[in-house]
N, C-alpha and C positions, 0 to 999 in steps of 0.2 A: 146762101144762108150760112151766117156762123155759127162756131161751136153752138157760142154762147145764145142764140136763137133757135135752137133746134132744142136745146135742154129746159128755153122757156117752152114750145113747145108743149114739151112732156110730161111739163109742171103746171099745165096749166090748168089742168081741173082739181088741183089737187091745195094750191097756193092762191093767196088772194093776190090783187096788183100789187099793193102795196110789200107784201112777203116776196114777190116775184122779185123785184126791183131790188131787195135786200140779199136775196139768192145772188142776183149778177153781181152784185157787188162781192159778196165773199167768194165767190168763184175767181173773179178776176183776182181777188188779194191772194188767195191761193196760189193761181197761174204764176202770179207775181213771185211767191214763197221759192214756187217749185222751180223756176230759173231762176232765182240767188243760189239753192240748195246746188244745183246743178253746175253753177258758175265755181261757186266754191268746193267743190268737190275736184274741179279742174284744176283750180287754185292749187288745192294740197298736193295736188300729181304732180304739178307744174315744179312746187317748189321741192317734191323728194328728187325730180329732176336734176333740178340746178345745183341740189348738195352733191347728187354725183358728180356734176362736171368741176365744184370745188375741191372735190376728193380724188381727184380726176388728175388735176394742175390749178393752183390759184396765184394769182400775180399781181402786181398792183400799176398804176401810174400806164394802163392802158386797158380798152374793151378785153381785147381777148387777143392771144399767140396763135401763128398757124405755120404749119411746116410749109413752106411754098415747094412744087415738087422738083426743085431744084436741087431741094434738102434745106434750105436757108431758112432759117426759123424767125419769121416776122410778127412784129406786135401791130396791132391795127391798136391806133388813137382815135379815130374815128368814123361812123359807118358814109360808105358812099355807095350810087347804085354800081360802082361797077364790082366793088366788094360784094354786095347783097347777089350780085349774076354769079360772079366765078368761084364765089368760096366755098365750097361742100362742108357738112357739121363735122365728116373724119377727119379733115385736116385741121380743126382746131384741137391744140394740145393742155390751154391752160385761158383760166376767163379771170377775170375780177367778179363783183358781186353782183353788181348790174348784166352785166355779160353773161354769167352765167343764168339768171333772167333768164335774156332774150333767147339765149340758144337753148332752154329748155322748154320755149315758148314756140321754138320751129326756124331760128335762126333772127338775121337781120330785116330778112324782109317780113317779117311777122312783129319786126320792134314796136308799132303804134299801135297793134291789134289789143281789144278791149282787154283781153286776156294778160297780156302781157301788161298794161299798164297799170291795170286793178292790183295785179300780183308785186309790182313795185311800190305802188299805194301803200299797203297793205305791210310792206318790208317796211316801208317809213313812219308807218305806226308804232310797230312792234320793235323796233330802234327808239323812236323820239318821243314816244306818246306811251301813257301808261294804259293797261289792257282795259282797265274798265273803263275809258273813256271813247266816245262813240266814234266808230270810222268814219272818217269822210271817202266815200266811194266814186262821187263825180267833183274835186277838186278843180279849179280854174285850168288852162296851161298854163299861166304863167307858175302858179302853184306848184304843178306837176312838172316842171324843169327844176323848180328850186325842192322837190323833194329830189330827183332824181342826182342834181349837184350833191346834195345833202350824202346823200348813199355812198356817190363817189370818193366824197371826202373822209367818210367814213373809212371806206376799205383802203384808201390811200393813208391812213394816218402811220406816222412814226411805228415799230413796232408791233403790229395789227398783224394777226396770225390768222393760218386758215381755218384753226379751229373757231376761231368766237366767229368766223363769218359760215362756219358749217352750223355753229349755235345759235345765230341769227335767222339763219333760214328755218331753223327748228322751231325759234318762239314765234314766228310767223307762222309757220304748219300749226302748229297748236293755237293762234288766234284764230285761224280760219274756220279751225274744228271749233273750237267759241260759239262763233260769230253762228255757225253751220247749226248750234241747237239751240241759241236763240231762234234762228226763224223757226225753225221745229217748235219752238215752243211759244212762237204767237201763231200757229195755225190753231193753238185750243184753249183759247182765252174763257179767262171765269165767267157764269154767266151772271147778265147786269141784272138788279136788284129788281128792275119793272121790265117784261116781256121778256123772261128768261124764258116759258115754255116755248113761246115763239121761236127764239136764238137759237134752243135746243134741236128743236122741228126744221129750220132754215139748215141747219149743221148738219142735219140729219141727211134731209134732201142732198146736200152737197156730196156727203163723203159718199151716197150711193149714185152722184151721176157721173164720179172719179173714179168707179171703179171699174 
C-alpha cells in the first residue's frame, strides 16, 4: 500500500469521495513542491561549489587543468571514460565555467546527472534570459548542447574575467533562491471564491498528514 493510500485510509471517515480525490491531488502537488524545493536547495550548494573552484583557478578555451603526477600541467578539451577512471578532483587545478559545474556536481562522471544539467540550465537563464521569465527545466538535448555551447562561448570570449564568471554563478544562486520561494509560495494559494471552506478543510487535512 502507498503513502498516498494509507492517508486515504485515515481520511476516510472524516472526507467525502469526492474531497478524498482532491486530498490526493494536493498531496501529490505538494510531494511535487517538496522535491523541486529540495533539488534547488542542491542547486545553490552546487553552485557555491563551483564559485570555489573559480576562485580556485579559472581558464578559458578548455574543460578543466590537471597536474598529471608527473608534474606536467594538462588541459583536458574533452571528457572521455578513461579521463572520468583516472582523474581525482585534487588533481584539478583550474576549470572554465561549465567545468567548474561538473566538478562541483561530483566530477566528469557525474556530467549528465539531473543535477548537474538542471544547474547548467539554470546558468543559461540567468546569463541569456531575464529573471522574470519562466525557466525551462526539461529543455530538449538538442537544446541543452546549444545552451551548454552557449556557456562555453560565454567564458571563452575575448577579455572575459574570473570575476563576472564568479558573478554569474552568483545571479544564478540567487535565481534558484527565486525560483525556491515561488514553489514555497504556490503550496498556499488564495482560496477560490466557491468551496473555499472545503479548500481550507482539504489543506487542513494535508498539512496534518505532513507532519
Amino acid at each position: 500500500m502507498s503513502l498516498l493510500d494509507q492517508r486515504d485510509v485515515l481520511l476516510a471517515g472524516h472526507l467525502s469521495r469526492r474531497d478524498r480525490k482532491r486530498l490526493r491531488r494536493t498531496l501529490r502537488d505538494q510531494d511535487r513542491i517538496s522535491a523541486k524545493l529540495v533539488e534547488l536547495h542542491r542547486i545553490v550548494a552546487l553552485l557555491a561549489e563551483a564559485t570555489h573552484h573559480i576562485d580556485k583557478g579559472w581558464m578559458q578555451h578548455g574543460w578543466f587543468a590537471y597536474v598529471h603526477p608527473s608534474g606536467e600541467r594538462r588541459i583536458v578539451t574533452g571528457y572521455s571514460p578513461r579521463i572520468t577512471r583516472r582523474l581525482s578532483p585534487e588533481q584539478v587545478v583550474s576549470t572554465c565555467l561549465v567545468g567548474a559545474i561538473v566538478h562541483a556536481g561530483g566530477g566528469p562522471s557525474e556530467a549528465r546527472s539531473q543535477l548537474v544539467q538542471r544547474t547548467i540550465d539554470l546558468t543559461w537563464h540567468a546569463s541569456f534570459r531575464g529573471t522574470h521569465e519562466p525557466v525551462r527545466w526539461c529543455p530538449s538535448p538538442v537544446e541543452r548542447a546549444g545552451h551548454l555551447m552557449d556557456l562555453v562561448r560565454w567564458n571563452d570570449h575575448p577579455g572575459r574575467t574570473s570575476h563576472e564568471v564568479a558573478a554569474l554563478l552568483d545571479r544564478t544562486r540567487l535565481l534558484a533562491q527565486a525560483e525556491a520561494e515561488r514553489a514555497r509560495a504556490a503550496t498556499t494559494p488564495p482560496d477560490r471564491h466557491r468551496g473555499h471552506q472545503t479548500d481550507r478543510r482539504i489543506r487542513s487535512h494535508a498539512a496534518r498528514m505532513r507532519r
